[in-house]
CHARMM internal coordinates of N, CA and C (Angstrom, degrees):
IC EDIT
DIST 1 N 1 CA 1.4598
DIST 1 CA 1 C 1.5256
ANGL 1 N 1 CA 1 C 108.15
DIST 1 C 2 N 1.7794
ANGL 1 CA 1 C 2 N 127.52
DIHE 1 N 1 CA 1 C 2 N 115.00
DIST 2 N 2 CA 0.6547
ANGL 1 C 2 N 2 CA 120.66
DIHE 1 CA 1 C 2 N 2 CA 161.83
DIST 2 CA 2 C 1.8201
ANGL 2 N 2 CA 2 C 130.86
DIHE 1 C 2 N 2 CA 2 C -78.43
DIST 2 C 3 N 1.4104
ANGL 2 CA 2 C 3 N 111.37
DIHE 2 N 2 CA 2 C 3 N 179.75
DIST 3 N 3 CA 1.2155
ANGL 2 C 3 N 3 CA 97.11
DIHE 2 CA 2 C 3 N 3 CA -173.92
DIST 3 CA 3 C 1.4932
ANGL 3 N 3 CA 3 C 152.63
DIHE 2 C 3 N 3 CA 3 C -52.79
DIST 3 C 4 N 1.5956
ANGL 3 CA 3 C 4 N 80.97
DIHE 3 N 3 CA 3 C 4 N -43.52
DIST 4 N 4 CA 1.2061
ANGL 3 C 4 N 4 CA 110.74
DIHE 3 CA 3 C 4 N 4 CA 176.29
DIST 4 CA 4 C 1.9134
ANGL 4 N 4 CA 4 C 103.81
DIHE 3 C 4 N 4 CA 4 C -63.21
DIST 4 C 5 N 1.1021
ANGL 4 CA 4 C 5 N 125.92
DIHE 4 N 4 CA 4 C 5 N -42.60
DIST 5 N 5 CA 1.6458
ANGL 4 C 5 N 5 CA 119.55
DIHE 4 CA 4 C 5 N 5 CA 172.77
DIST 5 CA 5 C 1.3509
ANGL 5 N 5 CA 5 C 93.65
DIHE 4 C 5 N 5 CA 5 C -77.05
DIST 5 C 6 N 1.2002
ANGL 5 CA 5 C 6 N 153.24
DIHE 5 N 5 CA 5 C 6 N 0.82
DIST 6 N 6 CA 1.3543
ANGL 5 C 6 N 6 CA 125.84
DIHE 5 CA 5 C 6 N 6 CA 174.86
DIST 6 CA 6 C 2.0299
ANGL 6 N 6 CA 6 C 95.91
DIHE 5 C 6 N 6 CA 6 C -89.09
DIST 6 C 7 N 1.0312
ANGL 6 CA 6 C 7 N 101.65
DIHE 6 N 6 CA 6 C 7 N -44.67
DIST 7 N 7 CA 2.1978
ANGL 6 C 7 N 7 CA 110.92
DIHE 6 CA 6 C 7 N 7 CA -175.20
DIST 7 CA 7 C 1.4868
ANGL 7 N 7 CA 7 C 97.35
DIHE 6 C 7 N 7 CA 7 C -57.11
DIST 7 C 8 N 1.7265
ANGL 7 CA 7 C 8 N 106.83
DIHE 7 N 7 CA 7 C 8 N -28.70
DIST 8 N 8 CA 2.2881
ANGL 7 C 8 N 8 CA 95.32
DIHE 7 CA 7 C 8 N 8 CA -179.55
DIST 8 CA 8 C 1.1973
ANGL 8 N 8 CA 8 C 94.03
DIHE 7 C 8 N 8 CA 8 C -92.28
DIST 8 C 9 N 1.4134
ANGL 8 CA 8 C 9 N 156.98
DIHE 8 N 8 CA 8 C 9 N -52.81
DIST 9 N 9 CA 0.9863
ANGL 8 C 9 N 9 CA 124.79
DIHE 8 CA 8 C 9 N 9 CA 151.96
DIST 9 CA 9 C 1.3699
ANGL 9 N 9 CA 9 C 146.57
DIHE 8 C 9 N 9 CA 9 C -5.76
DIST 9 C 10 N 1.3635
ANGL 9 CA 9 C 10 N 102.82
DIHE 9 N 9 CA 9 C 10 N -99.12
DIST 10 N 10 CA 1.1939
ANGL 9 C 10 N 10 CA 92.48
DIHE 9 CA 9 C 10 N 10 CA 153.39
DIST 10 CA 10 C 1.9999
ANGL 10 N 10 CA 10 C 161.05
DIHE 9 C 10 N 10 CA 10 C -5.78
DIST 10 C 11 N 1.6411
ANGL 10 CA 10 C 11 N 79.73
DIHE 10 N 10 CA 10 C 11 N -51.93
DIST 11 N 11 CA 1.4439
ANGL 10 C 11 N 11 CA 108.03
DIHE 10 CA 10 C 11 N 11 CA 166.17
DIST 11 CA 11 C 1.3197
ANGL 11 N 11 CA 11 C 113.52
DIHE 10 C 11 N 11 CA 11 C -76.72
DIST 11 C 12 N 1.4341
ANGL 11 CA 11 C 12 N 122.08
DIHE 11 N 11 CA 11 C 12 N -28.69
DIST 12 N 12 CA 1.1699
ANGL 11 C 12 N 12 CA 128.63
DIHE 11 CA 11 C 12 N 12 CA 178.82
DIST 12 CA 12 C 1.8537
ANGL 12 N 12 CA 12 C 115.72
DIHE 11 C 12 N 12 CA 12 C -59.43
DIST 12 C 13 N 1.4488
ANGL 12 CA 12 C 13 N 97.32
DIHE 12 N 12 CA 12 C 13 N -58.20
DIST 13 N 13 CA 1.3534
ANGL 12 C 13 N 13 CA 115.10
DIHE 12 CA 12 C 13 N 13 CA 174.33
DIST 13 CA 13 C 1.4688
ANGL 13 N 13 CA 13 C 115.68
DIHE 12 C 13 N 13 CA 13 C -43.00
DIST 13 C 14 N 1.4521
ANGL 13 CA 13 C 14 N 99.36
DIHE 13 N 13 CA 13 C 14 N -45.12
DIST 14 N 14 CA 1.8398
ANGL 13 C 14 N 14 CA 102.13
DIHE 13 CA 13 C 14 N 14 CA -176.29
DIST 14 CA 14 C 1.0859
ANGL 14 N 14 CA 14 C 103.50
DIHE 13 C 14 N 14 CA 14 C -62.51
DIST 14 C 15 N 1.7196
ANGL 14 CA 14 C 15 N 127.57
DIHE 14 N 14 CA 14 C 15 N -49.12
DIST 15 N 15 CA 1.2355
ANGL 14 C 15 N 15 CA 123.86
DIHE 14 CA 14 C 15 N 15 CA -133.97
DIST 15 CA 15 C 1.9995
ANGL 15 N 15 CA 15 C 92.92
DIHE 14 C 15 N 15 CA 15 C -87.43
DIST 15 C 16 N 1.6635
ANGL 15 CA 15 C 16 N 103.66
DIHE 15 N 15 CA 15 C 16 N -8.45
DIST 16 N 16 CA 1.5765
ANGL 15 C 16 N 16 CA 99.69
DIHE 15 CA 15 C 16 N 16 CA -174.94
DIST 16 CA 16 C 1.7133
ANGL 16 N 16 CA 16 C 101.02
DIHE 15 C 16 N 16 CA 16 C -98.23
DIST 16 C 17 N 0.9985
ANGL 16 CA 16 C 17 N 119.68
DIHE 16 N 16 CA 16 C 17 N -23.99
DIST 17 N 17 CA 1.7213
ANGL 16 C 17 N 17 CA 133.75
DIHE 16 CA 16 C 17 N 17 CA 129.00
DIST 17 CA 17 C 1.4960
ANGL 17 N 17 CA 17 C 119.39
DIHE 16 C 17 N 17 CA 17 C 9.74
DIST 17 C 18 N 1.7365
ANGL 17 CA 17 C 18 N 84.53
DIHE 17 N 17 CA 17 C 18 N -75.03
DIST 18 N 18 CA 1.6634
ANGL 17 C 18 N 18 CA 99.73
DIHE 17 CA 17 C 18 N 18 CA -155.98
DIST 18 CA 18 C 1.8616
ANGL 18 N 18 CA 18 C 89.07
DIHE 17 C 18 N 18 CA 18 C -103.28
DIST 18 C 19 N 1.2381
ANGL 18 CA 18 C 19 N 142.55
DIHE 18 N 18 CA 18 C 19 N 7.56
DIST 19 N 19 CA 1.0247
ANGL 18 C 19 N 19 CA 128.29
DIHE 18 CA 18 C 19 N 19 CA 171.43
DIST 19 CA 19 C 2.0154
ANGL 19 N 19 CA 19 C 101.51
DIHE 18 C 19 N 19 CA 19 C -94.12
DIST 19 C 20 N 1.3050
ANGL 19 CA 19 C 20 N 103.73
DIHE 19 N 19 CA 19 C 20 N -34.96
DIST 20 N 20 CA 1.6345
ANGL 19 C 20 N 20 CA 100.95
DIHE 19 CA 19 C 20 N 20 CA 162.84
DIST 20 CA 20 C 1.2862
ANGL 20 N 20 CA 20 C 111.43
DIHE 19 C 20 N 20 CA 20 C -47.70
DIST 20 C 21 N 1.3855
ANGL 20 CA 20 C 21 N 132.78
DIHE 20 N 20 CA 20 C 21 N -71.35
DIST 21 N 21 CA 1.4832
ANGL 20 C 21 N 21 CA 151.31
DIHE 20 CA 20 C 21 N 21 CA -165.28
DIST 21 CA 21 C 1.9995
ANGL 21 N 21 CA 21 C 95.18
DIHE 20 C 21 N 21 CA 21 C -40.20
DIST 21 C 22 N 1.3682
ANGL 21 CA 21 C 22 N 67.03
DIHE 21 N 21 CA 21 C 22 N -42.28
DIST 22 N 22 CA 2.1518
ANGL 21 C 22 N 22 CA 77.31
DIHE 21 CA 21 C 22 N 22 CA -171.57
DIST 22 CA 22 C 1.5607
ANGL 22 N 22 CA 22 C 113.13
DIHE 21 C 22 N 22 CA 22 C -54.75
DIST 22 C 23 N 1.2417
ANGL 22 CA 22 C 23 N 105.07
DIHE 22 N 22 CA 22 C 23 N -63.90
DIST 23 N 23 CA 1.3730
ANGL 22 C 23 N 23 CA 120.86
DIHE 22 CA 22 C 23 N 23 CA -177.94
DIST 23 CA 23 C 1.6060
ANGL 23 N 23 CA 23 C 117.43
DIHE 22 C 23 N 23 CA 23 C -81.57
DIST 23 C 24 N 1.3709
ANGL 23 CA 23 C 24 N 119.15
DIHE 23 N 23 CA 23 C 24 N -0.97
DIST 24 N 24 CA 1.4337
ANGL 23 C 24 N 24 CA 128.12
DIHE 23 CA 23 C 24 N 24 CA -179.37
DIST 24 CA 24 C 1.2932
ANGL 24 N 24 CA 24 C 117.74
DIHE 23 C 24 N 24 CA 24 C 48.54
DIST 24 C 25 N 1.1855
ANGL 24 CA 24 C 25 N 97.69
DIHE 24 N 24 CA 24 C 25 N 47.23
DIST 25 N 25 CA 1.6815
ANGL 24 C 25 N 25 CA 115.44
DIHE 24 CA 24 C 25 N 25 CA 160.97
DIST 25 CA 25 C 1.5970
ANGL 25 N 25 CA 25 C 95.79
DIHE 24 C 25 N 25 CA 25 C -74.42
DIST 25 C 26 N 1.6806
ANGL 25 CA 25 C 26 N 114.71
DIHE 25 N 25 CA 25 C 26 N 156.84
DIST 26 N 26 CA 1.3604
ANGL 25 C 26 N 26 CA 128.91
DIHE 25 CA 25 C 26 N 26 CA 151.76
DIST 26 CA 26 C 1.6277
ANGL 26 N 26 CA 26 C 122.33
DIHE 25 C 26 N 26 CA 26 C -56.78
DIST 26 C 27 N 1.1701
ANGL 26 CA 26 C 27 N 110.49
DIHE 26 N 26 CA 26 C 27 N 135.82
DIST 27 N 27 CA 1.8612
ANGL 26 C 27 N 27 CA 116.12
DIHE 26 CA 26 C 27 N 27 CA -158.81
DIST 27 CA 27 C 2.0360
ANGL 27 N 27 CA 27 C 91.54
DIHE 26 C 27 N 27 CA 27 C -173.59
DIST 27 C 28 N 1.3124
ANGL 27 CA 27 C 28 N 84.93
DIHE 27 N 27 CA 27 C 28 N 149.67
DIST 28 N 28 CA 1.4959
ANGL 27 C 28 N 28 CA 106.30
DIHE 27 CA 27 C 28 N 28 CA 179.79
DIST 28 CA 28 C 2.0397
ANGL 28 N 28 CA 28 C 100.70
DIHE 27 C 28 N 28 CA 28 C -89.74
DIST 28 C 29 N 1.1874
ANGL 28 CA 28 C 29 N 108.48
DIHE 28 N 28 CA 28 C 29 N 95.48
DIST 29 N 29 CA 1.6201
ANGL 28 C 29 N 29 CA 119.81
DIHE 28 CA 28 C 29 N 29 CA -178.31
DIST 29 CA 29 C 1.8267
ANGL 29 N 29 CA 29 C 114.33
DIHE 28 C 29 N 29 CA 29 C -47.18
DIST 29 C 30 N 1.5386
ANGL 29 CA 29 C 30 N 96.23
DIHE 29 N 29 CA 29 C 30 N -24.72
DIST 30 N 30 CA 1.4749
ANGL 29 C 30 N 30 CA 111.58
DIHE 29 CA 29 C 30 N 30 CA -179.55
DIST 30 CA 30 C 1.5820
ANGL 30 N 30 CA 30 C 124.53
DIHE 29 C 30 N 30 CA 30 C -81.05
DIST 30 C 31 N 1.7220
ANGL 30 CA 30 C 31 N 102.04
DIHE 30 N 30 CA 30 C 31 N -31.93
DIST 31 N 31 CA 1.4148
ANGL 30 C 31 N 31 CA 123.91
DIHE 30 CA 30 C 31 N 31 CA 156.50
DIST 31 CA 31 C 1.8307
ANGL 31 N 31 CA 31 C 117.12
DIHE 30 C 31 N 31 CA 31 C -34.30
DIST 31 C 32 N 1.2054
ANGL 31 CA 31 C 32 N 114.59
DIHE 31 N 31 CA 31 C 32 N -62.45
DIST 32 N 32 CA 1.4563
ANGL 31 C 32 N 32 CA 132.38
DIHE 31 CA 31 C 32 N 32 CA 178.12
DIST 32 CA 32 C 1.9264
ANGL 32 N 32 CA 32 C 93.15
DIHE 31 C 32 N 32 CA 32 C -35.66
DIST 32 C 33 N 1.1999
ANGL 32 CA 32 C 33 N 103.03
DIHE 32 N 32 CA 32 C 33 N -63.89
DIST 33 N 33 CA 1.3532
ANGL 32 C 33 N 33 CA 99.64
DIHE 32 CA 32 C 33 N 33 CA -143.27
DIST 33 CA 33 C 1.6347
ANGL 33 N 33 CA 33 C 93.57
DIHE 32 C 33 N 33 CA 33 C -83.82
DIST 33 C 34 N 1.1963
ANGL 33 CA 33 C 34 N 131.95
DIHE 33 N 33 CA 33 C 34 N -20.46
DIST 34 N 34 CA 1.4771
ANGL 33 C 34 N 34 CA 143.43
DIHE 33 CA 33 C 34 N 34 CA -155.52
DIST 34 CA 34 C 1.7445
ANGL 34 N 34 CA 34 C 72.29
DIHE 33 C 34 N 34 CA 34 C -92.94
DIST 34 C 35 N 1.3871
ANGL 34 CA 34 C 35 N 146.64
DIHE 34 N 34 CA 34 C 35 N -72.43
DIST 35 N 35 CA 1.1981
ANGL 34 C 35 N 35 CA 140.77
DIHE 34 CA 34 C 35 N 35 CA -162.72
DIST 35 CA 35 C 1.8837
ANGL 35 N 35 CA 35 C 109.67
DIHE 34 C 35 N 35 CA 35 C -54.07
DIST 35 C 36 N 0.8747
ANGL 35 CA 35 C 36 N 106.50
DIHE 35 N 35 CA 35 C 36 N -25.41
DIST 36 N 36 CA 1.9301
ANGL 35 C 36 N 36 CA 119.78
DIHE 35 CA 35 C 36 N 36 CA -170.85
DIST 36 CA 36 C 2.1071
ANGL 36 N 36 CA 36 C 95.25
DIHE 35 C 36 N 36 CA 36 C -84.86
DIST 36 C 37 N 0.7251
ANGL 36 CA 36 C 37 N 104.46
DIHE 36 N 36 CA 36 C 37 N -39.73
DIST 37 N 37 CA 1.4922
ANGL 36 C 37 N 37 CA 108.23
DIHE 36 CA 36 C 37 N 37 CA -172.00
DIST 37 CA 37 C 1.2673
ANGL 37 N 37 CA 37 C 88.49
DIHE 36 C 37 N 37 CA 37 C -69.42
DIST 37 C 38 N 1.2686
ANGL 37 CA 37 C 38 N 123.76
DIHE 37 N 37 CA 37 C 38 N -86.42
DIST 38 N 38 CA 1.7613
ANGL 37 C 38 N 38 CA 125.42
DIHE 37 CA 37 C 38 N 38 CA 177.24
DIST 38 CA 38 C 1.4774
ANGL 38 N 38 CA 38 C 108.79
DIHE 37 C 38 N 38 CA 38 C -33.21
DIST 38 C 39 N 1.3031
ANGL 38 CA 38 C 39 N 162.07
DIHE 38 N 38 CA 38 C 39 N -17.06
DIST 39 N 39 CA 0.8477
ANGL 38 C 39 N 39 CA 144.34
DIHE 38 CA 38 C 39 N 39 CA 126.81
DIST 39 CA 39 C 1.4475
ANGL 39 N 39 CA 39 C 137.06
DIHE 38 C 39 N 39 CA 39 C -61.07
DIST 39 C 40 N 1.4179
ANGL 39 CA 39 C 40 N 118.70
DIHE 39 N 39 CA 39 C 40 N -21.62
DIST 40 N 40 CA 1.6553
ANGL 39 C 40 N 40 CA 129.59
DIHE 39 CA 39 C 40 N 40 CA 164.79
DIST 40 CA 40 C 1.7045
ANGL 40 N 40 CA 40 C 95.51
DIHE 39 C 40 N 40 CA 40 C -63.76
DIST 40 C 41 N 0.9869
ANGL 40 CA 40 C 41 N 107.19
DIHE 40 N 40 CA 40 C 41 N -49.86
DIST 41 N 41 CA 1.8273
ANGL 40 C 41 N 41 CA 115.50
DIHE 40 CA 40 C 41 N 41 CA -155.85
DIST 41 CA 41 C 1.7851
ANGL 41 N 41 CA 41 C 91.78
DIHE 40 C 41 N 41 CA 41 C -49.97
DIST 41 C 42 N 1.2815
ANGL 41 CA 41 C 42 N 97.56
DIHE 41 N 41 CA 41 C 42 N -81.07
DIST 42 N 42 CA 1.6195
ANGL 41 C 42 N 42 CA 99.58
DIHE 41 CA 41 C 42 N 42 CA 176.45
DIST 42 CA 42 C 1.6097
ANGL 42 N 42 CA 42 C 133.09
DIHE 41 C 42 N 42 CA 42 C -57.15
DIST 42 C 43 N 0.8979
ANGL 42 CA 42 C 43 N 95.72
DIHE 42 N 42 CA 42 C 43 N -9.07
DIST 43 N 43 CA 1.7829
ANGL 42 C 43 N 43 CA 112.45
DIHE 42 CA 42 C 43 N 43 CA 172.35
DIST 43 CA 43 C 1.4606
ANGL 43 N 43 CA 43 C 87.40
DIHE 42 C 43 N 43 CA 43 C -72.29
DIST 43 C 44 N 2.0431
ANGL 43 CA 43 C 44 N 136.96
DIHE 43 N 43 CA 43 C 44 N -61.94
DIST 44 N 44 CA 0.9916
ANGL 43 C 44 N 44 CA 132.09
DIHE 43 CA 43 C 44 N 44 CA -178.31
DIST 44 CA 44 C 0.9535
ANGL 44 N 44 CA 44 C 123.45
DIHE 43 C 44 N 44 CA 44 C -65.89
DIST 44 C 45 N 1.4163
ANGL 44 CA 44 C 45 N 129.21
DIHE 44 N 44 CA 44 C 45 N -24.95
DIST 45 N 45 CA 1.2735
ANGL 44 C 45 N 45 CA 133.65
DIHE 44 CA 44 C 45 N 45 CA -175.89
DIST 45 CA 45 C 1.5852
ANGL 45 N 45 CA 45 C 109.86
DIHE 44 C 45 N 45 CA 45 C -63.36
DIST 45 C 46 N 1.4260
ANGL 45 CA 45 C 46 N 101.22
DIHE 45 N 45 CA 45 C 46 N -45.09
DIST 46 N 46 CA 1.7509
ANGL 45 C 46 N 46 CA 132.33
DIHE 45 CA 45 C 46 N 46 CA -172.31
DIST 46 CA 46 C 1.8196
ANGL 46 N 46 CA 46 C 94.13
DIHE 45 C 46 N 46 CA 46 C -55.11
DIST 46 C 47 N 1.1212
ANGL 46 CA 46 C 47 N 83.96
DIHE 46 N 46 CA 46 C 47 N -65.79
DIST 47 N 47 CA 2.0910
ANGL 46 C 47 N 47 CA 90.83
DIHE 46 CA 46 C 47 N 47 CA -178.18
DIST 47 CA 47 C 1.4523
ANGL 47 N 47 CA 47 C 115.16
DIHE 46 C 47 N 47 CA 47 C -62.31
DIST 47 C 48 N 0.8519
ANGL 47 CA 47 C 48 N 128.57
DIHE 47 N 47 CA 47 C 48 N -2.97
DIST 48 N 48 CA 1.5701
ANGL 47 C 48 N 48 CA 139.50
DIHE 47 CA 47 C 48 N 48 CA 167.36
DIST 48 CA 48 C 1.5522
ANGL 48 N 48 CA 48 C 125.02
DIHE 47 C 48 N 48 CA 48 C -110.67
DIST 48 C 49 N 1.2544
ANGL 48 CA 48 C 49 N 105.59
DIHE 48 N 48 CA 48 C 49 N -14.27
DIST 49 N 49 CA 1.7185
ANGL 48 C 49 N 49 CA 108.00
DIHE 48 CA 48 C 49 N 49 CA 147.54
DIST 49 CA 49 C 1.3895
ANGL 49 N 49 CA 49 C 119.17
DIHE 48 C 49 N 49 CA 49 C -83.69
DIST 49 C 50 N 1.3921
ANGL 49 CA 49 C 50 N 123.48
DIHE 49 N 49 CA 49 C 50 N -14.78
DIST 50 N 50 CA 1.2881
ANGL 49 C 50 N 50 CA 122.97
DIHE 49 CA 49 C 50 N 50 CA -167.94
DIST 50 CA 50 C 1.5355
ANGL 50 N 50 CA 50 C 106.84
DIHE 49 C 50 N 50 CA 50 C -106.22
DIST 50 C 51 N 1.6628
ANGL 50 CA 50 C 51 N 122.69
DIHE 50 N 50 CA 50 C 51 N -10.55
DIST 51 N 51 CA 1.4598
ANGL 50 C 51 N 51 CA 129.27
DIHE 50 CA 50 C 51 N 51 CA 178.52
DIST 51 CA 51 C 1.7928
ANGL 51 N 51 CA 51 C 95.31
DIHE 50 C 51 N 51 CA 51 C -100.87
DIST 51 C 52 N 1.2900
ANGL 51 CA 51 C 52 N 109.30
DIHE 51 N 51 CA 51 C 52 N -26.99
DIST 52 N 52 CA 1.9518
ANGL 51 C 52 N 52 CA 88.35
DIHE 51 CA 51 C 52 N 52 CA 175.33
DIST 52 CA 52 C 1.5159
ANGL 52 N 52 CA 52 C 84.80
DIHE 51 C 52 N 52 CA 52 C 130.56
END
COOR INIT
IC SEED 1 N 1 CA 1 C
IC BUILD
């Protein structure tokens, strides 16, 4: 799995996340933000292979 499918992933998860939150289904509130970090991380990681 490259990166770029790991960040749509990812994004995926949030965005099914925030459709729970919506409809007030049961969901781990801590998940949201634990999923957003894992995407910052590699977003930085990404920009720091590409500066050297």
């Amino acid at each position: 799995m490259n990166i770029e499918e790991k960040i749509y992933t990812l994004k995926k998860e949030l965005l099914l996340l925030r459709i729970k939150k919506i409809t007030k289904q049961n969901f781990k509130s801590e998940e949201i933000k634990k999923i957003q970090h894992q995407i910052s991380q590699i977003n930085f990681q990404k920009t720091n292979k590409k500066n050297g």
